[in-house]
C-alpha positions in Angstrom: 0.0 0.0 0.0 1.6 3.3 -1.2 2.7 6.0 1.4 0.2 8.9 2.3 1.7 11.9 1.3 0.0 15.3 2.5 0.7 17.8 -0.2 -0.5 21.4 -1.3 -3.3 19.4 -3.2 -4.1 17.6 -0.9 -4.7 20.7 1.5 -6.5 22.5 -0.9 -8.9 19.6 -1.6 -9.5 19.8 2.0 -10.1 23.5 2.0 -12.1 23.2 -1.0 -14.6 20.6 1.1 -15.1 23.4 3.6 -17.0 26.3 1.6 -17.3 29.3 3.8 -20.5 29.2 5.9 -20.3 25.2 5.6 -22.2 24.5 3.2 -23.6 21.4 1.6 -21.3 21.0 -1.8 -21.7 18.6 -4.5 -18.8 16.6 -2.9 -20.1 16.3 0.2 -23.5 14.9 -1.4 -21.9 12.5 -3.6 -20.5 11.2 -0.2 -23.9 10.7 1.3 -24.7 9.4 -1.7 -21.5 6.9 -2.2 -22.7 5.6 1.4 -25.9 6.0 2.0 -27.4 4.2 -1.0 -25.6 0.5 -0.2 -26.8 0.3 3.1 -30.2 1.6 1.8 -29.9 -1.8 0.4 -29.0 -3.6 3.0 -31.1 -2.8 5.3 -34.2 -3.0 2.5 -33.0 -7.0 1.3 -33.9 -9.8 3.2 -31.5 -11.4 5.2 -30.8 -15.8 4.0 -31.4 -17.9 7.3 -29.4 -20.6 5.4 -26.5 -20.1 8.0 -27.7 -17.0 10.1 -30.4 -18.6 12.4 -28.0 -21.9 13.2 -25.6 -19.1 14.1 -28.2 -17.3 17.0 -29.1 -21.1 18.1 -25.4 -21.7 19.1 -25.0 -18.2 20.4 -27.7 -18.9 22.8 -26.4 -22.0 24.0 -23.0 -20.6 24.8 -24.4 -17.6 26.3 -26.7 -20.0 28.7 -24.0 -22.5 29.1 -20.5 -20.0 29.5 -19.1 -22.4 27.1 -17.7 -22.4 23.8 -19.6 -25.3 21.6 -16.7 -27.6 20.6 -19.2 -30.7 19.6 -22.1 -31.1 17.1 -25.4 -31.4 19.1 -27.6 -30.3 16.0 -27.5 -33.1 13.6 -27.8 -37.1 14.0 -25.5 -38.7 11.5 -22.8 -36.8 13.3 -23.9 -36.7 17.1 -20.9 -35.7 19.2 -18.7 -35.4 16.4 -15.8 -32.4 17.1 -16.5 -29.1 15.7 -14.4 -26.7 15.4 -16.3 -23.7 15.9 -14.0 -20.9 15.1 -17.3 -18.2 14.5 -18.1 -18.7 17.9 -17.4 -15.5 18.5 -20.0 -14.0 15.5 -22.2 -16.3 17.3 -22.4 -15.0 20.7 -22.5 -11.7 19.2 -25.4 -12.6 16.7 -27.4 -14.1 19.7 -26.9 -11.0 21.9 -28.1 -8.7 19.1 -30.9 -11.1 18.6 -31.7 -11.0 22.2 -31.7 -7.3 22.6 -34.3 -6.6 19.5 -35.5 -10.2 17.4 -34.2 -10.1 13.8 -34.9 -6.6 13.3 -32.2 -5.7 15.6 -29.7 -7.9 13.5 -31.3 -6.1 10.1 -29.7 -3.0 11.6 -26.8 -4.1 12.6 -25.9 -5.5 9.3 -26.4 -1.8 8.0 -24.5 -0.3 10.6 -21.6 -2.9 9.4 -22.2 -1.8 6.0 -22.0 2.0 7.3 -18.2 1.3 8.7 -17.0 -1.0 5.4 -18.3 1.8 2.8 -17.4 4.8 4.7 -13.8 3.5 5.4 -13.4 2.7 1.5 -14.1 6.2 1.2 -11.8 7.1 4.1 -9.4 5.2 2.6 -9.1 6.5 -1.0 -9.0 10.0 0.4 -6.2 8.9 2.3 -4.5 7.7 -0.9 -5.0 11.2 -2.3 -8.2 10.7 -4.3 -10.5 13.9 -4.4 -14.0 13.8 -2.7 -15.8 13.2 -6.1 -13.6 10.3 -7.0 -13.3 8.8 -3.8 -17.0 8.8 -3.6 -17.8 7.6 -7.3 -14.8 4.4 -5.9 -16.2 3.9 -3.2 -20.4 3.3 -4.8 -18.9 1.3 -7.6 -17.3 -1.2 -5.0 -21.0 -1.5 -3.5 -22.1 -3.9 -6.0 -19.6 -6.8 -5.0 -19.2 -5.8 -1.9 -23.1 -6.4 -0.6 -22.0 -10.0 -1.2 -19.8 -10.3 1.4 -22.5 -8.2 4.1 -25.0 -10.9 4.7 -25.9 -11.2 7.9 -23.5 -13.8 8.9 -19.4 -13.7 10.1 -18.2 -12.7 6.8 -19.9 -9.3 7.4 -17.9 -8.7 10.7 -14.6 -10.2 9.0 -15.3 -7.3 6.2 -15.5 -4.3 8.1 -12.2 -5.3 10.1 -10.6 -6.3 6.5 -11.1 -2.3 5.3 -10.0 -1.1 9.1 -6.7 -2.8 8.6 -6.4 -1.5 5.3 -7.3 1.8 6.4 -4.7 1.6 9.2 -2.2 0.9 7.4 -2.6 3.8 4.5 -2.4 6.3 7.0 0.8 5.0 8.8 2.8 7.4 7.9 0.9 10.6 9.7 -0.6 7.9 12.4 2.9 5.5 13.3 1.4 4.3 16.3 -2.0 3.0 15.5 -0.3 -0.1 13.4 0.1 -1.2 16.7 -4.1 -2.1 16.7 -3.7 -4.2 14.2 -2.8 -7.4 16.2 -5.1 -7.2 18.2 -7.5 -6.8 15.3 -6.5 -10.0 13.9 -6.9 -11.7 17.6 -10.6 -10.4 17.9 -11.0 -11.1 13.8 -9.3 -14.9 14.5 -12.7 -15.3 16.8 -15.4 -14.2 14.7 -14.6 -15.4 11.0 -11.8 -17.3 9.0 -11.0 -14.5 7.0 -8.5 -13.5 9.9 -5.1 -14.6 7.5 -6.1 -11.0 5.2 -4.7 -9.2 8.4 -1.1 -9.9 8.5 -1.6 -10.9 4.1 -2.2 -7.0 4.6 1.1 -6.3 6.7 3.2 -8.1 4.6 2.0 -6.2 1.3 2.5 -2.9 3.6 6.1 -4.5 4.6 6.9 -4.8 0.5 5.7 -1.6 -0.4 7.9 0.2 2.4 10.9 -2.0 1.5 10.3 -0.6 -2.2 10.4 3.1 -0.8 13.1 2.4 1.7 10.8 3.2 4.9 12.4 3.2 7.8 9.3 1.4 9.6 9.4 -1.4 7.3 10.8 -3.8 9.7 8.6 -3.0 12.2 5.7 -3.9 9.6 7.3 -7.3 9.3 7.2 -7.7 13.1 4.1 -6.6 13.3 2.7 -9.1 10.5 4.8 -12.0 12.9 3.0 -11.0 15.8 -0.2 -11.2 13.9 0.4 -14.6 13.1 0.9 -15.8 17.0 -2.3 -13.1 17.8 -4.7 -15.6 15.8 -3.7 -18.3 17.7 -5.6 -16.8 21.1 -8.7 -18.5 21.6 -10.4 -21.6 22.3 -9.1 -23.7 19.6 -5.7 -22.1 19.2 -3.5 -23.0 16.3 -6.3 -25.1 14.8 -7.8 -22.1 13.4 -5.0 -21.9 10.9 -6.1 -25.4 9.5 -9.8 -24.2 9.5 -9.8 -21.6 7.3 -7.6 -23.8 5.1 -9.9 -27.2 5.3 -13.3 -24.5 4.6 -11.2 -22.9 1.8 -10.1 -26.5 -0.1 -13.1 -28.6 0.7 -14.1 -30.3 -2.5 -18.1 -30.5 -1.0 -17.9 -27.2 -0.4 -16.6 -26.5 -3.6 -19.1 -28.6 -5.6 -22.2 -27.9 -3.5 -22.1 -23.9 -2.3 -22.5 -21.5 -5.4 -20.7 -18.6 -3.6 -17.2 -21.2 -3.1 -17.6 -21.8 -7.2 -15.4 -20.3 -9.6 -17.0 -16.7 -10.8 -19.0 -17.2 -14.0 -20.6 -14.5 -16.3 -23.4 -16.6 -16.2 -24.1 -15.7 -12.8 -25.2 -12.0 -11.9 -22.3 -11.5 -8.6 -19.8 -13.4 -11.7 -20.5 -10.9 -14.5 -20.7 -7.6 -12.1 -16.9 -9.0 -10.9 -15.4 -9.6 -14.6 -17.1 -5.9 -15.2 -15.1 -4.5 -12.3 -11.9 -6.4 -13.6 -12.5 -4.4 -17.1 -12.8 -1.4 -15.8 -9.8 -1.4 -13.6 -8.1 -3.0 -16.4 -8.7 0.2 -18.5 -8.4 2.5 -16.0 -4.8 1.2 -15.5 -4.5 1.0 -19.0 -5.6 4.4 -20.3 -4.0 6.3 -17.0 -0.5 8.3 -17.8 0.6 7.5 -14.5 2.6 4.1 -13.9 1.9 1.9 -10.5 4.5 0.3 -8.7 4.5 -3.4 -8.6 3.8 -3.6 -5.0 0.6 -1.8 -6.0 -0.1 -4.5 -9.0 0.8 -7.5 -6.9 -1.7 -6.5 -4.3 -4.0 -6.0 -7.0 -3.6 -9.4 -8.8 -3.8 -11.1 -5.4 -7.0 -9.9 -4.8 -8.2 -10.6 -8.3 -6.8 -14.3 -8.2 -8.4 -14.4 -4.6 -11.9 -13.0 -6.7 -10.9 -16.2 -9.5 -11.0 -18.2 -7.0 -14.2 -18.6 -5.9 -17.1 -15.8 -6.0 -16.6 -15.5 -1.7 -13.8 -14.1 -2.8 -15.3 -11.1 -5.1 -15.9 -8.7 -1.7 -12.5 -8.3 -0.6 -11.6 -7.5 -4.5 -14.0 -4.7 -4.2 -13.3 -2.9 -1.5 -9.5 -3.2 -1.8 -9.3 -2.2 -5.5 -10.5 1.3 -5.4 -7.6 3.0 -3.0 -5.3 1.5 -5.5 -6.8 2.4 -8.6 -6.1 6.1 -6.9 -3.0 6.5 -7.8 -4.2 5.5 -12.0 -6.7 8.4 -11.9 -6.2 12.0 -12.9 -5.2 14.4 -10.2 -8.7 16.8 -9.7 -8.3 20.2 -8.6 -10.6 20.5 -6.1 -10.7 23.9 -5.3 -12.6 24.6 -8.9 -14.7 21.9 -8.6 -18.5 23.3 -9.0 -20.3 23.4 -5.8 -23.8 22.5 -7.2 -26.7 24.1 -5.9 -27.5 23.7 -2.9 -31.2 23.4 -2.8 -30.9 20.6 -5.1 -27.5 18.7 -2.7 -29.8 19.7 0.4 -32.4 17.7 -1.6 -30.7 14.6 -2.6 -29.5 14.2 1.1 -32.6 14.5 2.3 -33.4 11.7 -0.3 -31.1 9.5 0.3 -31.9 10.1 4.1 -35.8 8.8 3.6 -34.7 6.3 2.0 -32.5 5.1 4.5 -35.2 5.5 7.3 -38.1 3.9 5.0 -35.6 0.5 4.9 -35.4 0.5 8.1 -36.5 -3.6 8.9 -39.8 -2.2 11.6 -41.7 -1.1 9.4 -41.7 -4.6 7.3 -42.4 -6.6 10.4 -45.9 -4.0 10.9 -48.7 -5.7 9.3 -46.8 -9.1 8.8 -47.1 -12.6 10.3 -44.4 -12.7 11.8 -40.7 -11.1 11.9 -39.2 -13.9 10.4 -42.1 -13.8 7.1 -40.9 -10.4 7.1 -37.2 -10.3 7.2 -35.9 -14.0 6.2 -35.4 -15.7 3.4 -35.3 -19.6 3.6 -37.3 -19.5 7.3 -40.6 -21.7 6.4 -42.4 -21.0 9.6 -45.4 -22.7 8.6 -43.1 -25.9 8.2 -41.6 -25.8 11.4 -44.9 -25.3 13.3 -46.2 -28.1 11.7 -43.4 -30.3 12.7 -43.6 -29.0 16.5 -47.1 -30.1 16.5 -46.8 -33.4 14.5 -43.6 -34.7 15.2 -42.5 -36.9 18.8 -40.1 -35.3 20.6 -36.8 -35.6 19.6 -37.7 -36.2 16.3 -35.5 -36.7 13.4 -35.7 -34.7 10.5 -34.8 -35.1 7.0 -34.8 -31.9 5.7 -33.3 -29.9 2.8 -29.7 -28.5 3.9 -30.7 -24.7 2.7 -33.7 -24.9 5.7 -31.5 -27.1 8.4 -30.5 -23.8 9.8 -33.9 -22.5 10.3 -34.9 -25.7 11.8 -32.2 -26.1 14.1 -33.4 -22.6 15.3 -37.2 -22.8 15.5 -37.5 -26.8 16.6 -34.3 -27.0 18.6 -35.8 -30.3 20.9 -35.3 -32.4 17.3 -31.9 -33.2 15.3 -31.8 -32.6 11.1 -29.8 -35.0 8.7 -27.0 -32.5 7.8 -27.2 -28.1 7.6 -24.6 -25.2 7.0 -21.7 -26.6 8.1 -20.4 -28.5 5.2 -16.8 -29.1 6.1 -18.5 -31.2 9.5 -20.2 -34.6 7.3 -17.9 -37.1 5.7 -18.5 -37.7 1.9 -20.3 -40.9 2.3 -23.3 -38.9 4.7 -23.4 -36.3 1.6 -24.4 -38.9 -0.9 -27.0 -40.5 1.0 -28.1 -36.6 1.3 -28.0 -36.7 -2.4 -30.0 -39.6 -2.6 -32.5 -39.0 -0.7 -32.6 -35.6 -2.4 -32.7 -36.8 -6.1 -35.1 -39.3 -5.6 -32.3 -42.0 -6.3 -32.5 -45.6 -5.9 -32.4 -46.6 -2.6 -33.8 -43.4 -1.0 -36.1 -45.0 1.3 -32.7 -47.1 3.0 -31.0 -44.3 3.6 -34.3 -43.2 5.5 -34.8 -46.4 7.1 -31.1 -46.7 8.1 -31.0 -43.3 10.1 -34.6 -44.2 11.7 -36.2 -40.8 10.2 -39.3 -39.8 11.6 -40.4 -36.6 9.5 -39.5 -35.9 6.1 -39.4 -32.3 4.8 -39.7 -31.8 1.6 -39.3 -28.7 -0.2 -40.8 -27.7 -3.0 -38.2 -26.0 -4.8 -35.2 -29.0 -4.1 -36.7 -32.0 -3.8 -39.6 -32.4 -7.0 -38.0 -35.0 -7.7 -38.4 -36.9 -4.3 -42.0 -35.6 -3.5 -44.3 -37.7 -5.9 -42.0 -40.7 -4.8 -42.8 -40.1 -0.9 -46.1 -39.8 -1.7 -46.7 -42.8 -3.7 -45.3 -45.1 -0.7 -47.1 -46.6 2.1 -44.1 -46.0 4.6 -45.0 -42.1 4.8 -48.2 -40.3 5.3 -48.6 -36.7 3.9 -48.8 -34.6 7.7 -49.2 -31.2 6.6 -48.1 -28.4 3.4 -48.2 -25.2 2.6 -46.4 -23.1 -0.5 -42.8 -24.1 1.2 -43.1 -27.8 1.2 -44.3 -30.7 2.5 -44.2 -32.4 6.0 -44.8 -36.2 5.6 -44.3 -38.9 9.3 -43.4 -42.3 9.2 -46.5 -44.4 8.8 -47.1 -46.2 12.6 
């Protein structure tokens, strides 16, 4: 990351962001804008329960228990089974939030996440040198890839202390001693999400880049990045995070069953937005007069194999791209930059400031069902009521992996076949999953074998199996609705 210099341009872009009286310029606008309309997003998409709501059920039990979950009591083809839980810290956190204020509470806090990520994207292009305007126009063209990586889930929390660090470390020359935060960053980041390796990935590039400009604080960078290293080591499971993150990030299932741990495509919409953003940093660098040093390309390719690698990867592309496509952009002069009138700035603030407060997730939950109709995707309440009522207690439940999560939170007396946490199942419980799923020969074994009470089948991933259940004399149809299908073994 290059060195922040503080320049006469620089001081009379800030001088030109202070209008006499204070008024609302153009610039300041566009930043309102550049922020304000991502998290107006946010806050107005609904949030996947796919991992979230398996998250708040293991946050719960820590928080009643005062211990960290090392063991899978959710599932029963893996009962006991050691899990290395290194979100537990996301969890805890998730469960709190949830505790304080139900789902809506954790709808805000994702956009109060996505508040800190954009806003220190912006932060950190002005740091870099970039004007207002073109820090702002960065910063709202990283927002499409970017919302990929703020679902309501760890990631979100590993994102917002990714752009910290990189923030940190931009402005180390004018602020020497706040480099010093960043291991403990990495400590607190080793306990929420597996992301924590970008921190001292990020120190290194920072130690390269100082070594290219002869820095004296280069070494200390490289001691820094060391102590990193031993900071994600302090928690429950120690060292063993390290071969997490690489076990989740080399899993073949993973790999062939999660979309987001596929390779980027164009024929997905996150795939085709990411080759886009490659394009136009690709021209930018190609059209700009002004060379970039290799430490500034090699952190640029990393991120982009990183993105090639699997479309998880796309959200730390975006928001580390546009501070170092900086340095490729023209110089503005601030100080003549138009002002705008300031009816109209007033009035796109305002905008962008109703729009922000009509997304806010209470007002969806007024009039609905139910918070989790409102707010959820992937969170069949209708289903899991059904199988509270119907089911024996203890029950267990074949359902599809994509609602496990929800299921382990709403029903938590019964066990599912397998959920979210894909690295946890050997191969051989995956194609029984499979199986069953497909409607394959032999699905009823695999049924039989386990001793499943309550099939749940849902209508958009099992039509294959549904007329097959239904044709048997083994399973009686329970209960359905638009979601699926709730059948119990036949007494």
């Amino acid at each position: 990351m290059a060195r922040a210099r503080e320049g006469p341009r620089a001081q009379a872009r800030r001088t030109a962001d202070t209008p006499p009286g204070g008024g609302l310029t153009l610039a300041r606008a566009w930043v309102v804008l550049a922020i304000g309309l991502p998290v107006t997003v946010l806050l107005a998409g609904r949030m996947p329960a796919v991992d979230l709501a398996y998250l708040v059920r293991a946050g719960n039990a820590m928080l009643r228990s005062h211990h960290v979950l090392r063991a899978d009591t959710f599932t029963f083809t893996v009962p006991g089974r050691s899990w290395l839980n290194q979100q537990w810290g996301s969890e805890v956190l998730l469960a709190l939030v949830h505790r304080l204020g139900g789902w809506p509470a954790i709808g805000l806090l994702r956009g109060m996440v996505g508040v800190a990520v954009f806003l220190l994207v912006f932060l950190t292009c002005r740091a870099r040198g970039a004007s207002t305007r073109h820090a702002s126009w960065l910063t709202l063209g990283s927002a499409p890839l970017a919302l990929g990586g703020l679902l309501a889930r760890p990631q979100m929390f590993g994102l917002v202390l990714f752009v910290l660090t990189m923030w940190i470390l931009q402005n180390r020359d004018r602020r020497p001693r706040s480099v010093w935060l960043i291991p403990a960053i990495v400590l607190v980041w080793a306990n929420l999400h597996g992301s924590f390796f970008f921190g001292p990935l990020l120190l290194s590039l920072a130690f390269l880049e100082d070594v290219r400009r002869k820095s004296p604080g280069a070494g200390r960078l490289l001691l820094l990045a060391v102590v990193s290293l031993a900071a994600a080591c302090v928690g429950p499971f120690g060292f063993g995070v390290w071969g997490y993150a690489l076990d989740v990030s080399t899993n073949p299932v993973i790999a062939l069953t999660v979309v987001e741990w596929q390779v980027p495509s164009v024929r997905n919409t996150l795939g085709a937005v990411f080759f886009v953003s490659v394009a136009v940093a690709a021209a930018i660098l190609a059209w700009s007069r002004r060379r970039l040093p290799w430490t500034s390309l090699l952190t640029l390719g990393l991120f982009l194999g990183i993105g090639l690698f699997a479309l998880r990867g796309v959200a730390w592309w975006a928001v580390i791209a546009p501070p170092i496509l900086v340095d490729a952009l023209p110089r503005a002069d601030e100080a003549k930059a138009p002002d705008g009138d300031r009816l109209a700035n007033w009035l796109l603030v305002g905008l962008v400031g109703l729009l922000l407060v009509a997304a806010l997730p209470w007002w969806r939950v007024l009039g609905a069902p139910s918070a989790e109709s409102a707010l959820l995707d992937r969170a069949p309440v209708g289903l899991t009521r059904a199988v509270s009522r119907l089911a024996p207690l203890g029950a267990r439940v074949f359902v599809d992996q994509s609602l496990a999560s929800w299921f382990e939170f709403a029903v938590p007396r019964d066990t599912v076949f397998v959920d979210s946490r894909i690295e946890l199942y050997p191969i051989s419980v995956w194609h029984q999953y499979g199986d069953v799923v497909a409607g394959r020969a032999g699905w009823d074994r695999v049924l039989r074998r386990w001793g499943v009470d309550v099939v749940v089948a849902d209508r958009e991933n099992q039509r294959k199996l549904i007329p097959l259940i239904r044709r048997t004399s083994q399973w009686r149809l329970a209960y359905r609705d638009l979601d699926g299908l709730v059948f119990v073994r036949a007494r």
